[in-house]
PyMOL CGO cylinders between C-alpha atoms (Angstrom):
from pymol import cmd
from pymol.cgo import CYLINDER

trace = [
    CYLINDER, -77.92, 341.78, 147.09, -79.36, 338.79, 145.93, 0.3, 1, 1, 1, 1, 1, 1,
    CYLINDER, -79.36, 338.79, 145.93, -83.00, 340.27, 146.84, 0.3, 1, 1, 1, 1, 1, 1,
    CYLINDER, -83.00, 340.27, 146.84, -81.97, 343.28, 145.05, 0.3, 1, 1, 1, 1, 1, 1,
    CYLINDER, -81.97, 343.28, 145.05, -81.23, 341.29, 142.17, 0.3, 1, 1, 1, 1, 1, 1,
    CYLINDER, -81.23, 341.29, 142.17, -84.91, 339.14, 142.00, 0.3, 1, 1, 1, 1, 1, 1,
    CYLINDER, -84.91, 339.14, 142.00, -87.32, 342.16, 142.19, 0.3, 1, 1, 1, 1, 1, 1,
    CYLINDER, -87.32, 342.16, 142.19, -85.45, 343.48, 138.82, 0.3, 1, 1, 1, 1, 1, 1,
    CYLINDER, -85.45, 343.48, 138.82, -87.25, 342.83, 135.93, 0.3, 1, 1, 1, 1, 1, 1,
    CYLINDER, -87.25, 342.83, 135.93, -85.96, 340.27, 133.33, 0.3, 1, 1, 1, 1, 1, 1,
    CYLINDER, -85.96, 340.27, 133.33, -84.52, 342.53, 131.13, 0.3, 1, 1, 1, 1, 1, 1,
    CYLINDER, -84.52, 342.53, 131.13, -82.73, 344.68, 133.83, 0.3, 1, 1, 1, 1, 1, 1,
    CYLINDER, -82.73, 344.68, 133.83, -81.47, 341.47, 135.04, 0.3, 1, 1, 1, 1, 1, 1,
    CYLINDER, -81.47, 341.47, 135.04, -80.02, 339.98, 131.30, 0.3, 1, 1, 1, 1, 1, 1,
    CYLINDER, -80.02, 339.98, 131.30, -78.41, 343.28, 130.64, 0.3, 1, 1, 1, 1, 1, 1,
    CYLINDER, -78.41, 343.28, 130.64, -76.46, 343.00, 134.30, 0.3, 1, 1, 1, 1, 1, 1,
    CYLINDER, -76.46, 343.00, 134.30, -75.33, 339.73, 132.89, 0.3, 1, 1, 1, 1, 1, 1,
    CYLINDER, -75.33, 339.73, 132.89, -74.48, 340.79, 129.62, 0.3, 1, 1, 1, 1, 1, 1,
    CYLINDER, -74.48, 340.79, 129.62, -72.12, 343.18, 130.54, 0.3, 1, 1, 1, 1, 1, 1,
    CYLINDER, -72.12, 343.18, 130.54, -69.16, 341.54, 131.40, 0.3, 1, 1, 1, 1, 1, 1,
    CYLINDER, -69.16, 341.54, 131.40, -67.15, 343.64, 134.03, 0.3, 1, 1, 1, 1, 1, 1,
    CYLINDER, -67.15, 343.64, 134.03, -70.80, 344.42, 135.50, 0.3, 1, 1, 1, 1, 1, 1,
    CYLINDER, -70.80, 344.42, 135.50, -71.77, 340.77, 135.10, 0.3, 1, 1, 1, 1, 1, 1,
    CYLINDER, -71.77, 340.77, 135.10, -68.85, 339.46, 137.10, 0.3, 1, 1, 1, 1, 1, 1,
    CYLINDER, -68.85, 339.46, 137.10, -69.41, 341.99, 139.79, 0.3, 1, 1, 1, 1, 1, 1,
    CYLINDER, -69.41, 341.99, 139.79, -72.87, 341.16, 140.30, 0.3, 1, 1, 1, 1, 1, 1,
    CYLINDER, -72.87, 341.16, 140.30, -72.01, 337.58, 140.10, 0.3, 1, 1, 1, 1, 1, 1,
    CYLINDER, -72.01, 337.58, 140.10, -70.05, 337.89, 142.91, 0.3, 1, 1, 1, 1, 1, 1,
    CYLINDER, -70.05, 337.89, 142.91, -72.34, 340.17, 145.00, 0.3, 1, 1, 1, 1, 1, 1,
    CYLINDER, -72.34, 340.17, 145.00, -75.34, 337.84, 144.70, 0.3, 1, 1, 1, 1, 1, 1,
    CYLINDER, -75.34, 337.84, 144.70, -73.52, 334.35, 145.20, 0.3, 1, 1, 1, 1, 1, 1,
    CYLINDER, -73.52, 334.35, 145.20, -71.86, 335.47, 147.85, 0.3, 1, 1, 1, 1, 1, 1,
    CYLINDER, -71.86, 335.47, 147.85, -75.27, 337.17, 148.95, 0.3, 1, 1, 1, 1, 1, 1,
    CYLINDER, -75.27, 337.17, 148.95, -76.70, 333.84, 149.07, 0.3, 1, 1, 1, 1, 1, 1,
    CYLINDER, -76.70, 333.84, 149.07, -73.83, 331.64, 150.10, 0.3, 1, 1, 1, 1, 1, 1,
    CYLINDER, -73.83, 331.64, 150.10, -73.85, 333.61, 153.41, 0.3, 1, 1, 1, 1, 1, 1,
    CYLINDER, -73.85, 333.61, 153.41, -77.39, 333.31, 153.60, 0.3, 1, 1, 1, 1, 1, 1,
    CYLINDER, -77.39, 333.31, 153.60, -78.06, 329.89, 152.76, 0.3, 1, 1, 1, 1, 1, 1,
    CYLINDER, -78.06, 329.89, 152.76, -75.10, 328.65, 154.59, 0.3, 1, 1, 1, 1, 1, 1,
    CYLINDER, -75.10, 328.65, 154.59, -74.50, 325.15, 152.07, 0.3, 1, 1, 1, 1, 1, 1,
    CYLINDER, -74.50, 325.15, 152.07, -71.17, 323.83, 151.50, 0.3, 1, 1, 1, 1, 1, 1,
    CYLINDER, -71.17, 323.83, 151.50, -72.22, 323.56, 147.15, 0.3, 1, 1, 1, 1, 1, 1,
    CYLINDER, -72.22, 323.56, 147.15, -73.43, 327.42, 147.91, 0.3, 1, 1, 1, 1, 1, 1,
    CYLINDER, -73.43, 327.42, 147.91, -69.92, 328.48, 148.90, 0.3, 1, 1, 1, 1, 1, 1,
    CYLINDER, -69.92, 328.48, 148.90, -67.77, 326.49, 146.15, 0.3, 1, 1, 1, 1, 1, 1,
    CYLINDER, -67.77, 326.49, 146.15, -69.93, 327.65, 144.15, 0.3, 1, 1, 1, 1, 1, 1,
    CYLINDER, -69.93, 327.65, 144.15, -69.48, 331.39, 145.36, 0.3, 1, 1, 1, 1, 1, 1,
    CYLINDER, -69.48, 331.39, 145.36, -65.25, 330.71, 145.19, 0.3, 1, 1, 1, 1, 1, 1,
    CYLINDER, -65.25, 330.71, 145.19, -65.78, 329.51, 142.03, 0.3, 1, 1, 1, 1, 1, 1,
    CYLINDER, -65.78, 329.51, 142.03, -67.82, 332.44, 140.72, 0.3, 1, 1, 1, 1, 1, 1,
    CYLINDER, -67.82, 332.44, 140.72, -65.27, 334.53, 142.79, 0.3, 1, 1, 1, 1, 1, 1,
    CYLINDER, -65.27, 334.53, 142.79, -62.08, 333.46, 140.25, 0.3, 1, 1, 1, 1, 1, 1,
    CYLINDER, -62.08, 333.46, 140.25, -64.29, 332.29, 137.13, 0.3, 1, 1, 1, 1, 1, 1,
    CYLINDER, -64.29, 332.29, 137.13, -67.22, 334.65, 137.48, 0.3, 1, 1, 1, 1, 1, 1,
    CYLINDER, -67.22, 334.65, 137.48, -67.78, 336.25, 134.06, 0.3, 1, 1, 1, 1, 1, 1,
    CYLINDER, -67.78, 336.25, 134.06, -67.67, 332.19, 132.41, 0.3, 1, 1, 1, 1, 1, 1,
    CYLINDER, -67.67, 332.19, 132.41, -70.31, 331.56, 135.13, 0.3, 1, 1, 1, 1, 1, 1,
    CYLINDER, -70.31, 331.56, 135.13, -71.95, 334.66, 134.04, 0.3, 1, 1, 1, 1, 1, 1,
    CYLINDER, -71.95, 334.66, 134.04, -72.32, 333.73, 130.64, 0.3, 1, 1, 1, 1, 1, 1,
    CYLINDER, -72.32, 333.73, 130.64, -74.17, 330.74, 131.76, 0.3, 1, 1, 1, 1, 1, 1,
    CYLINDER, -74.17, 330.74, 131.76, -76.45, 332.32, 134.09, 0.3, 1, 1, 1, 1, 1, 1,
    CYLINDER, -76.45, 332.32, 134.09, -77.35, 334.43, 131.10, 0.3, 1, 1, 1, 1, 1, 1,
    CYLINDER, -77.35, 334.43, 131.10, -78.87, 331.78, 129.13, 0.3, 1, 1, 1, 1, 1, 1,
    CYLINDER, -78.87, 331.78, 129.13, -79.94, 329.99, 132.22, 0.3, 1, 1, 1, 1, 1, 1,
    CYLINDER, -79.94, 329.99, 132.22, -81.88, 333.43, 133.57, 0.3, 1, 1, 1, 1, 1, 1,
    CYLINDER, -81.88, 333.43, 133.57, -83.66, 333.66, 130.00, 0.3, 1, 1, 1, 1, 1, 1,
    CYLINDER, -83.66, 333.66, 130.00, -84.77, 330.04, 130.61, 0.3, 1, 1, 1, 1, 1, 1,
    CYLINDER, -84.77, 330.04, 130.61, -85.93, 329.59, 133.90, 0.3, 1, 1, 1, 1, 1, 1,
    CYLINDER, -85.93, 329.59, 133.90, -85.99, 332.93, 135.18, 0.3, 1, 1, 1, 1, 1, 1,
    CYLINDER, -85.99, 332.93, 135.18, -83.38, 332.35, 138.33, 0.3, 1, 1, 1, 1, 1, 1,
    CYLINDER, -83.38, 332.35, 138.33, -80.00, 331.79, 138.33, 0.3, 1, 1, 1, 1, 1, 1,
    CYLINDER, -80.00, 331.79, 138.33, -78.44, 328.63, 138.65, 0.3, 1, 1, 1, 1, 1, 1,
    CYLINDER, -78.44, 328.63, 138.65, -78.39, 326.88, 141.76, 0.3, 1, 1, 1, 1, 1, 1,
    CYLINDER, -78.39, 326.88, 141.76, -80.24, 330.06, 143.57, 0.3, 1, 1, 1, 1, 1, 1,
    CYLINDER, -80.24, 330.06, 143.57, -83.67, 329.50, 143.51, 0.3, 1, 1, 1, 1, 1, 1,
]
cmd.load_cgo(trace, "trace")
């Protein structure tokens, strides 16, 4: 999921993020995506965190993706 989720373009990607039931459901798909693949204890919290509080984390991924073109700690 989380390679799914790079090869969109930016604005595909924002408007996933935007929309909040959609943005918590992809939050989830590609932190958990790259939790599993990474295998780093901060990748899992982060994925339990994003699990309970994903559509907060969302938000910031927004504004994070429009800055630096990744979301946060998955680059």
């Amino acid at each position: 999921m989380e390679k799914w989720f790079e090869r969109q373009s930016r604005l595909v990607q924002i408007l996933l993020l935007l929309i909040p039931v959609v943005n918590w459901v992809v939050e989830v798909l590609v932190r958990w995506s790259h939790a599993l693949n990474k295998g780093s204890l901060v990748k899992y919290l982060l994925a339990i965190c994003v699990t309970f509080f994903g559509i907060v984390v969302g938000w910031v991924d927004v504004v994070w993706c429009l800055l630096f073109k990744h979301l946060i700690f998955c680059d």
